[in-house]
Each structure stands twice: as structure tokens, then as C-alpha cells.
C-alpha positions in Angstrom: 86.9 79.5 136.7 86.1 78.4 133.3 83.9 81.3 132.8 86.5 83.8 134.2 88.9 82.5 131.2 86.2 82.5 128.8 86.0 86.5 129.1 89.4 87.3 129.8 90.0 84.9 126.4 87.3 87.4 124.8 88.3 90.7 126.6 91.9 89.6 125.5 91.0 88.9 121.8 88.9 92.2 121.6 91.8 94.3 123.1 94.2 93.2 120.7 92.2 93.0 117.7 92.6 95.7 115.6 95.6 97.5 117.2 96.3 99.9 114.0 92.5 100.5 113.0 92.8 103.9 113.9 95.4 106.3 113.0 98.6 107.8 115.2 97.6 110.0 117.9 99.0 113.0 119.6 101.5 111.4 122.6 101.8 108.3 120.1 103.9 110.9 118.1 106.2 110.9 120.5 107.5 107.4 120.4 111.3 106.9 119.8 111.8 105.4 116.4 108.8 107.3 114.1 111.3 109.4 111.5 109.6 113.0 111.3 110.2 115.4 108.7 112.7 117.9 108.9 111.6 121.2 110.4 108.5 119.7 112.2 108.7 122.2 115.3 107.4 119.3 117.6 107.8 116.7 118.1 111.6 116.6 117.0 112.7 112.6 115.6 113.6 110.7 118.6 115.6 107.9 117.0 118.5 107.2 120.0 118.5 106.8 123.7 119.9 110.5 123.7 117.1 112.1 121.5 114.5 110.3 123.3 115.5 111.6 126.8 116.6 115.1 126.2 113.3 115.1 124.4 111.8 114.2 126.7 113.0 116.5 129.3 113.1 119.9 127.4 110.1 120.4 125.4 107.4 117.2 125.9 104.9 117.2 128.7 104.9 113.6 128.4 107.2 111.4 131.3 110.5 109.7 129.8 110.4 106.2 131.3 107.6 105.1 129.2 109.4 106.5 126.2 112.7 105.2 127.7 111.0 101.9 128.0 109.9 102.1 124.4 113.2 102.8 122.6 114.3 99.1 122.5 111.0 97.9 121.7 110.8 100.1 118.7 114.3 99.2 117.9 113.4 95.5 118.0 109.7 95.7 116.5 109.4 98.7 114.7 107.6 101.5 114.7 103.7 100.7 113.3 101.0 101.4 114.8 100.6 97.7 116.4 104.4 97.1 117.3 103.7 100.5 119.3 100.1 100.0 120.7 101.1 96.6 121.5 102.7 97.0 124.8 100.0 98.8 126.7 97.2 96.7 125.5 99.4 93.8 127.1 100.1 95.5 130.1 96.2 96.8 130.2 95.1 92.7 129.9 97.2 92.1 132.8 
């Protein structure tokens, strides 16, 4: 049991370390709360609820409940590269 901790404690450690190391990529752009310039074809700013589902739904290949799920967070946390990558490496621990 002890041992099962110790690499879950490591695996845990290593998974969260160095969340924003690397830079944005592609379907990160499509998180709700990054401002894009004006004009940028796609993706279009996704800033509300609204933007982030018709988004979603018209143009992005991507599905709309993770993005749906990720409009409060980046509301609440922000949009950087670790408030966004921090969810999944959570849910990937579990």
C-alpha cells in the first residue's frame, strides 16, 4: 500500500509539474476565456456561455461539454496555460 502511494505521490507530482512548460496548442485555443484578436478567422473569442456554445456547434470539430465545463473554470481561474491544463491533469491522476 505504501508503495502504491509512493508512485501515485510521484506520478502525481510529475503530472502536475510543469503544467505551462510548453506553449498553447491547437484545441487549447479553443478554451472559453483566451481574448483573440479581431479578425482571427478561427477560432472566434469565446468569452460567454453563448459564444462558447454556438462556437462550438457551428464551426469547431471539438465537443461543447468540455468547453461548457470550462467556461466557469476560466471565469474563476483564468485563462493561463496551468489554470487551463489543470483540470485534465486532475482528472487524468484520478
Amino acid at each position: 500500500m505504501a508503495g502504491l502511494l509512493l508512485l501515485l505521490s510521484v506520478g502525481g507530482y510529475l503530472r502536475l509539474s510543469g503544467l505551462d512548460s510548453r506553449s498553447i496548442t491547437h484545441p487549447e485555443m479553443y478554451n472559453p476565456g483566451i481574448r483573440m484578436p479581431e479578425g482571427l478567422s478561427e477560432p472566434r473569442q469565446r468569452l460567454t456561455l453563448t459564444q462558447v456554445i454556438t462556437g462550438s456547434l457551428s464551426s469547431d470539430g471539438h465537443p461543447p461539454a468540455y468547453f461548457v465545463l470550462m467556461w466557469p473554470w476560466t471565469k474563476f481561474f483564468g485563462a493561463s496555460l496551468t489554470a487551463m491544463r489543470f483540470p485534465s491533469a486532475v482528472v487524468g491522476l484520478a
